[in-house]
C-alpha positions as CSV (number, residue, x, y, z in Angstrom):
1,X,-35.8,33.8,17.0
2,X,-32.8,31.2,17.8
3,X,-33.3,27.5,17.1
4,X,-31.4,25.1,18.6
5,X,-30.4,21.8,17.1
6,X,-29.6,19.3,19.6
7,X,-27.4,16.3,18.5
8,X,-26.1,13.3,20.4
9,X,-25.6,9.7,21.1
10,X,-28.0,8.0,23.5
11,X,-26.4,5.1,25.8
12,X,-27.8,2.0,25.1
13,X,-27.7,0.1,28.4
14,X,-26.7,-3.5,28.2
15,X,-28.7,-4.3,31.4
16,X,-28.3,-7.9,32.9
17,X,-27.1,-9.5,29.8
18,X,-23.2,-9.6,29.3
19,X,-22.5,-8.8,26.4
20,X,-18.8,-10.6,26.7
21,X,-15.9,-10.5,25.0
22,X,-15.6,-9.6,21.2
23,X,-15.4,-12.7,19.6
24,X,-15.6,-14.3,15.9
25,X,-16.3,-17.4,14.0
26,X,-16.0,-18.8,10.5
27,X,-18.2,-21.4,9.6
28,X,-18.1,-24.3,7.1
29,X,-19.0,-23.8,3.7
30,X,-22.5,-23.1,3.3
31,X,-25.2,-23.7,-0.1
32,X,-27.2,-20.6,-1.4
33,X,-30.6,-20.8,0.1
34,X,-29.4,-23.5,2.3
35,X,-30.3,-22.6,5.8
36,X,-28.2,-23.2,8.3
37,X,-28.0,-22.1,12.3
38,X,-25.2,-20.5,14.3
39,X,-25.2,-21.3,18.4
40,X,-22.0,-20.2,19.3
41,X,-23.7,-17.3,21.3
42,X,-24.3,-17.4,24.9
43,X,-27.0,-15.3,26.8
44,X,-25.5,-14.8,30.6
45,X,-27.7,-12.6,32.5
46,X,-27.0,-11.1,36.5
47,X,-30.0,-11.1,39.0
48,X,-32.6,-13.3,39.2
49,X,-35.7,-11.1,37.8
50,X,-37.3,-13.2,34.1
51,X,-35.9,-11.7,31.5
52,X,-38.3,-11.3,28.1
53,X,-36.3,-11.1,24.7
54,X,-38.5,-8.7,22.5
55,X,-36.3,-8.5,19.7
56,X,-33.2,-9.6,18.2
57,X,-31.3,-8.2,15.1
58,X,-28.3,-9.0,12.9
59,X,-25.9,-6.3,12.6
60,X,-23.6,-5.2,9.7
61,X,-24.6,-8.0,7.6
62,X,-24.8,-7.5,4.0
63,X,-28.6,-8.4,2.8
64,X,-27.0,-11.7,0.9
65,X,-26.7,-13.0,4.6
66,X,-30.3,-13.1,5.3
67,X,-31.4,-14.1,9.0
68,X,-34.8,-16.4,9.5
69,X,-34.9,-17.3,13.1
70,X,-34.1,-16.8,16.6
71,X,-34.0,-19.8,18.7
72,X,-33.1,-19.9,22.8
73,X,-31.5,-23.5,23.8
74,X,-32.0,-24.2,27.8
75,X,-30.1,-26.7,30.3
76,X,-30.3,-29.8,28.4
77,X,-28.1,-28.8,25.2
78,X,-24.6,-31.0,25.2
79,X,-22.4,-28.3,25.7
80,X,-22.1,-24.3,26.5
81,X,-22.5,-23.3,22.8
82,X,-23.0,-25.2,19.7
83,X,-20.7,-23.2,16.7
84,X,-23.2,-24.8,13.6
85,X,-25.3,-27.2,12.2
86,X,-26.3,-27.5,8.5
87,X,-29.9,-27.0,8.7
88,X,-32.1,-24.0,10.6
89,X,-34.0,-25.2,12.3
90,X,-31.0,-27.2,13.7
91,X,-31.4,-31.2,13.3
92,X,-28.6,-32.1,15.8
93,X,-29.5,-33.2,19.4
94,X,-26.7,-31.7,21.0
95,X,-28.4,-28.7,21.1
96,X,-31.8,-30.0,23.1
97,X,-34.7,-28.4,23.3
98,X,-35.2,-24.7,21.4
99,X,-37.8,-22.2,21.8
100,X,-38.2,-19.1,19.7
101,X,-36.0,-17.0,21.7
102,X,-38.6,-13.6,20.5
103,X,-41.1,-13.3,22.9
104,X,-39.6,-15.7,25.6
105,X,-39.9,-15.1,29.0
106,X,-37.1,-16.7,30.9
107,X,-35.2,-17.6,33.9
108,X,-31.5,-15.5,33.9
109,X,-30.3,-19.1,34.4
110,X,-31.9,-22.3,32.4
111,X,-31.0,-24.5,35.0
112,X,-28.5,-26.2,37.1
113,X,-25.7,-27.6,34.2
114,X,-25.9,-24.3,32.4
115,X,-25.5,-20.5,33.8
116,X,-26.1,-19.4,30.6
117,X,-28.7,-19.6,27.2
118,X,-27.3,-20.5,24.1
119,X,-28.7,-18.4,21.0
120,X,-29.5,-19.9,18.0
121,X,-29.8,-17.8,15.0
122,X,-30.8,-18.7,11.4
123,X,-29.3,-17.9,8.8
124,X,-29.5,-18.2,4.4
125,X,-27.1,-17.0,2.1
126,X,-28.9,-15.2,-1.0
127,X,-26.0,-15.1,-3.2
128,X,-22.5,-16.9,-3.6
129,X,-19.8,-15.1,-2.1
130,X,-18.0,-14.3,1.0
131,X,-20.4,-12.6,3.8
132,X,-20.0,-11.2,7.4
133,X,-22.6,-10.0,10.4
134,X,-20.3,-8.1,13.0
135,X,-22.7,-8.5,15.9
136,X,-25.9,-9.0,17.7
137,X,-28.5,-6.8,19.2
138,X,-30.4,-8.5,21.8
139,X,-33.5,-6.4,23.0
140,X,-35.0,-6.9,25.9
141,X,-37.0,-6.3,29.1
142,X,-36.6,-7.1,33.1
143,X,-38.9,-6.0,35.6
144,X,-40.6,-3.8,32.8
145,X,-37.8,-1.7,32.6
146,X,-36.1,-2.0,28.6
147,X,-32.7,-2.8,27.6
148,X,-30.9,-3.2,24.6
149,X,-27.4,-5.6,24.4
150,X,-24.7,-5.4,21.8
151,X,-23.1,-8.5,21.6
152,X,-19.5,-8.2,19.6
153,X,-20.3,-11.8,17.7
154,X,-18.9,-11.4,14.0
155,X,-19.6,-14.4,11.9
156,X,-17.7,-15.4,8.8
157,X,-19.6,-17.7,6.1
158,X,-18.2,-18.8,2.5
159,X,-20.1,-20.7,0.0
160,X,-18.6,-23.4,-2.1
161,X,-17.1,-20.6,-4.8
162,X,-14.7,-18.7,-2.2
163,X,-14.4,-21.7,0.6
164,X,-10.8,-20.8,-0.1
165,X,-10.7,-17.1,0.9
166,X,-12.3,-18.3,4.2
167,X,-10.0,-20.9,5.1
168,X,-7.4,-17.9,4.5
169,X,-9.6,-15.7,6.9
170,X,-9.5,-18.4,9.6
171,X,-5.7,-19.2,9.6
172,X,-5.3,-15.5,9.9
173,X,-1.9,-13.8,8.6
């Protein structure tokens, strides 16, 4: 008898949701067990089916970057994408009205300022140090049909003890 081991990859489809360029961000020095939300993330979806987010994760970031939310922010938010406020849920205005982005059922577009959602995510630091998430999984389903997104989003945070090795990592070499 021959058995066969079969090994592979399988595609993960990106769907309707553009997953955009690869981009990064540092943000200001954060306290342990401070949390503190990230919006510089934009949600641009093609067609004009609802889209439901099921799920989204935090990848490659080390456990002392812990996330505790998911928020979506529609058409009245100030601007395209909000880089950070100090507190999760965010306090700030600017970034209008928020929904928990897991579970939402939305329009590809929020509305007629914005062709895009901004996604909020929530984050505490566990332990002092330098930490980095190198992207974002966005699950989710249109027209019952399931997708998954990776979206190339690496963020940078410092707390107070190593602010200087980020301000290195953000003027670059």
């Amino acid at each position: 008898m021959v058995v066969g081991v079969l090994s592979g990859c399988a595609q993960r489809a990106t769907g309707p949701l553009d997953p955009g360029e690869p981009m990064g961000s540092v943000v200001p020095t954060v306290q342990v067990s401070a949390p503190f939300s990230d919006g510089f993330t934009e949600l641009i979806f093609s067609g004009s089916e609802p889209v439901t987010i099921d799920r989204v994760v935090s990848v490659g970031n080390p456990d002392e970057l812990k996330p505790v939310g998911a928020l979506l922010a529609g058409d009245d938010r100030a601007s395209a994408a909000i880089q950070f406020d100090a507190t999760f849920p965010p306090t700030d205005p600017d970034f209008g009205t928020l929904m928990p982005a897991e579970g939402a059922t939305i329009d590809p577009r929020p509305g007629p300022t914005f062709t895009s959602w901004a996604l909020v995510l929530g984050y505490e630091v566990t332990e002092p140090g330098m930490w980095t998430r190198k992207g974002i999984d966005v699950h989710y389903t249109v027209g019952g049909e399931q997708f998954v997104a990776h979206l190339p989003a690496e963020l940078v945070v410092c707390t107070p003890t190593v602010a200087a090795q980020c301000d290195e990592y953000e003027e670059g070499p």
